[in-house]
C-alpha positions in Angstrom: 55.0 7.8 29.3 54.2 11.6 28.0 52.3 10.0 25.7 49.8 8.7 28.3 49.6 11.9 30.3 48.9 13.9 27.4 46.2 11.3 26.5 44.8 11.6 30.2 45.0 15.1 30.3 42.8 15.8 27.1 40.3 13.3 28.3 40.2 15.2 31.9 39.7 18.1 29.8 37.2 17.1 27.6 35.1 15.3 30.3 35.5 18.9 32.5 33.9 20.7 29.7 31.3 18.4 28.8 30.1 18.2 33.0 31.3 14.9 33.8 33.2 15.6 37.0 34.0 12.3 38.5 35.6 11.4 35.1 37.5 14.5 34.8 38.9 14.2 38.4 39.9 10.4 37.4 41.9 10.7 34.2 43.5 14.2 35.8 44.5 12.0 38.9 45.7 9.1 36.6 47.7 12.0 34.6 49.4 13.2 37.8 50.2 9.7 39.0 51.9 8.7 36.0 53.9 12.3 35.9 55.1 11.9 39.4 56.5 8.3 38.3 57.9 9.6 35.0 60.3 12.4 37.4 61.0 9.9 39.6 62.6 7.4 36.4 64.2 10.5 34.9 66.1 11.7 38.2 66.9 7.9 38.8 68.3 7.6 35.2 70.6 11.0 35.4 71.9 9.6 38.6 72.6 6.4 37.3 74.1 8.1 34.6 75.9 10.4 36.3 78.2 7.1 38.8 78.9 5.5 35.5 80.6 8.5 33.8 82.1 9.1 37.7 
């Protein structure tokens, strides 16, 4: 999933340099999205792992 977010993030970047502002705001809201979801599984999995060792 860090992979996509870096991917996303560049192409926000690259479309903010070249003027492309729709684009940029697109992939840097997809980036977001998909980093908020990626916290969310990796507080879910300490917990989880946390009651098993419990």
């Amino acid at each position: 999933m860090i992979r996509w977010i870096i991917i996303f993030l560049v192409i926000a970047l690259i479309a903010g340099l070249l003027g492309f502002g729709g684009i940029a705001g697109a992939s840097a809201g997809i980036a977001k999205i998909i980093f908020y979801i990626f916290i969310v599984l990796l507080v879910i999995s300490l917990i989880m792992n946390l009651m098993r060792r419990g």
